[in-house]
N, C-alpha and C positions, 0 to 999 in steps of 0.2 A: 192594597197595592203599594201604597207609603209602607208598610213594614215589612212588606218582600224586598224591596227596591230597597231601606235600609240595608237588611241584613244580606241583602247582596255585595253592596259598600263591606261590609265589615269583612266580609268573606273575601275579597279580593285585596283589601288594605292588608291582615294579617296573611294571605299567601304572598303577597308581594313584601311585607317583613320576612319570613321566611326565606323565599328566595336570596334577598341580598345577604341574611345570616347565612343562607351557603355558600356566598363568593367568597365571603370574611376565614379564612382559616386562623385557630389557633395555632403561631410561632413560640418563640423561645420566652421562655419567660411570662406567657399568657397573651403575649404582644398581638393584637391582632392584625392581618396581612388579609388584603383586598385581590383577589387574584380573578376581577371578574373583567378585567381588560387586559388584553394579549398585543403588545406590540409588534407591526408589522416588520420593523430591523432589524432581523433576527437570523442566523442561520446555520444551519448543521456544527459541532464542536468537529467535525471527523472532515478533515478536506484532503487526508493523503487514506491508501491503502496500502499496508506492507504483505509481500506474503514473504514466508519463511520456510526451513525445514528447521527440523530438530536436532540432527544427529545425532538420536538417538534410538534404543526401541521406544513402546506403547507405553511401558510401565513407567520407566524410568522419564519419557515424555509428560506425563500426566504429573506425575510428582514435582518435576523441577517446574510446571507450569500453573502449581495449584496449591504448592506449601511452599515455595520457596519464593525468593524476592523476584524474580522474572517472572511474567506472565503475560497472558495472550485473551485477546478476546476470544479465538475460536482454535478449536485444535480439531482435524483429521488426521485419523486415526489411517494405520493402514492393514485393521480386519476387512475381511469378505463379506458383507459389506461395510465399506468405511462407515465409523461414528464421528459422528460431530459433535465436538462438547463445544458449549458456551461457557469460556469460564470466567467473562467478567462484560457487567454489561456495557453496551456500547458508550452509553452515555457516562462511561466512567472513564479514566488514562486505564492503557495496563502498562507492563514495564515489558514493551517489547524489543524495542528502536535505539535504543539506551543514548550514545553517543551518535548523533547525526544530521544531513543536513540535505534539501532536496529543493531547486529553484528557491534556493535563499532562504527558505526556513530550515531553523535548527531544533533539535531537540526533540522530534519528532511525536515523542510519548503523547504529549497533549493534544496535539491534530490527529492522531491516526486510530487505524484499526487493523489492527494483526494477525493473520492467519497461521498458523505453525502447522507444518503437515509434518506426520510421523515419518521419517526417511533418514538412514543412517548417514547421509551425506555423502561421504567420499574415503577409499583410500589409496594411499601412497605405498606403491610394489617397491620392490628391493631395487630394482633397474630404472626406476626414477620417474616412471607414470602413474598416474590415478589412474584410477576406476572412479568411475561417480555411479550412484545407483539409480536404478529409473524409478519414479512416480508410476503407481496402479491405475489404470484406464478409472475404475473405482476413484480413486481418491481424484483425481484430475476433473470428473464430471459433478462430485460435489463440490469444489474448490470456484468452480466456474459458474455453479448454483451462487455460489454465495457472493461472487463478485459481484453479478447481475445485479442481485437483489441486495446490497448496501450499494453501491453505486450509484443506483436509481431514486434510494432512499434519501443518500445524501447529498445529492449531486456531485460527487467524484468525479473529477474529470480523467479520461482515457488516460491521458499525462500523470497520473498523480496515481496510477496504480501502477508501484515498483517493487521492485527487490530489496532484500534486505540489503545485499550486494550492491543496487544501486545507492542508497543513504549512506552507505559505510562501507565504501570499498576501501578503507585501508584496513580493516581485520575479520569483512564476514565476506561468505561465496555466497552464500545462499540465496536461492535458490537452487541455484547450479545451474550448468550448461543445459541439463537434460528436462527442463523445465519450459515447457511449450509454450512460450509466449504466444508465436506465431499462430498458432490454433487461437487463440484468447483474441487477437486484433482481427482475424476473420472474422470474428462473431463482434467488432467492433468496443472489445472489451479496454483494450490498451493501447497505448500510442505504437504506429510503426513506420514504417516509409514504404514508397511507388517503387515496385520494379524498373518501373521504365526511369522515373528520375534515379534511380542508383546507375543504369546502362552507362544513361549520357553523361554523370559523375566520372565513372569509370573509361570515360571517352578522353574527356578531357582531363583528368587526371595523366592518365596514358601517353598524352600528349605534350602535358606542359609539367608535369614532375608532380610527385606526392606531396601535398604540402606540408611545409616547416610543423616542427611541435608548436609552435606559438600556436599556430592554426589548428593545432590539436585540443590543446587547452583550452583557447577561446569558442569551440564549436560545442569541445563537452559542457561548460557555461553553459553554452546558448540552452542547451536543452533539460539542465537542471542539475548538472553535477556539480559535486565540489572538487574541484581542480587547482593544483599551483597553475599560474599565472606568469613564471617565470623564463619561460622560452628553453626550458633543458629540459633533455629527456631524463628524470629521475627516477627511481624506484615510485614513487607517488602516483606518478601519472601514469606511468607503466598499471598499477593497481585498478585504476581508473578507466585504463583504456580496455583494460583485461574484462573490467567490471561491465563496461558498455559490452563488449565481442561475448557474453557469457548470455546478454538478452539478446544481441541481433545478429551475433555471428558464431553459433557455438559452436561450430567445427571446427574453428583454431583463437583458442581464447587463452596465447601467449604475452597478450600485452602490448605485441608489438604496431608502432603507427603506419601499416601498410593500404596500397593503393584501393583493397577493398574493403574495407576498416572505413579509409577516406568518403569514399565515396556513398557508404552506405549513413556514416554520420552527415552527410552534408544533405542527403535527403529527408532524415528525420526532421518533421514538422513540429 
């Protein structure tokens, strides 16, 4: 019984050497690194979501987002049925966001994770309108897949899933007007506002005047744009205001600071 009871000691002392030689990884240099305790402080690299279009086709999308210096975590495609490529992994920056800035952080590459959907964007007629092109019922139900499920992953907040439009509304549209938010906050995916608090906005707005750009400025702030600050209606914030009216008011998304514009910003939570 003493020499069962031994070699059961031995048998346990070398599994339990074993063991801790697996927490141990060889590092740089031969250096060894203990990786058998996990601190609890810790949290997702990814706290914004961008989506994007391309303006482009499939091919020409694929190549600027897989050999050249811009690129994207994930790209839909817009074949019958849409492909989703992975083209970089989450826990990496890709070069989506480039110049940008969203509830005060900037720079966006390092927090985020980028979606790019194949869609030629927009063009300009001879008589001085666009056309913007619609997103495929296809590409829109994967797009919504994928919110879902990094969102949930990384705790994303509703707020923090935007437009390229919204982080850099002085040089990109994108997503564009024709880009369903609304569908996406039904399904509690994105931030949006109460019909009923827009009414009573609209009530009182009606009542006591639109208010001043200041009040323009400082409400686009509140809810996470970068806006001058200066009390004039500029090209800048015209951009800005164009940029909000493209997520919540797509049907006239001229820029201008008017009484339903107003009102609909003063309900966003």
């Amino acid at each position: 019984m003493t020499h069962l009871t031994t070699a059961w000691r031995r048998f346990l002392l070398a599994a339990s050497v074993t063991l801790l030689a697996g927490c141990a990884a060889t590092g740089p240099e031969g250096l060894r690194i203990d990786r058998s305790i996990e601190a609890t402080g810790q949290g997702s690299r990814a706290q914004f979501l961008v989506i994007h279009y391309t303006a482009t086709d499939r091919d020409r999308s694929l190549h600027l987002l897989s050999k050249e210096k811009v690129s994207s975590h994930y790209l839909v495609t817009d074949d019958t049925p849409p492909q989703v490529y992975q083209l970089v992994d989450e826990n990496r920056a890709a070069w989506h966001a480039g110049e940008s800035q969203w509830r005060g952080r900037t720079f966006l590459n390092a927090s985020s994770i980028g979606i790019e959907i194949v869609n030629p964007g927009f063009t300009d007629n001879p008589d001085g309108t666009r056309q913007w092109y619609p997103f495929s019922a296809g590409q829109i139900d994967a797009v919504t897949k994928l919110i879902r499920d990094i969102t949930q992953r990384h705790g994303i907040a509703p707020q923090d899933v935007v437009a390229h439009s919204d982080i850099a509304p002085q040089r990109k549209q994108d997503p564009g007007p024709l880009f369903p938010w609304a569908d996406l906050a039904a399904q509690g995916l994105v931030r949006w506002y109460d019909p009923a608090a827009v009414a009573a906005h609209q009530v009182r707005f009606a009542r006591d005047g639109v208010p001043d750009v200041a009040w323009f400025q400082t409400e686009l702030t509140r809810i996470g744009y970068a806006v001058p600050r200066h009390g004039m209606f500029d090209q800048a914030t015209r951009n800005v205001i164009a940029a909000f009216q493209m997520r919540y008011r797509p049907q006239d998304i001229a820029g201008q600071p008017d009484l339903q514009t107003a009102a609909i910003l003063a309900a966003v939570q």
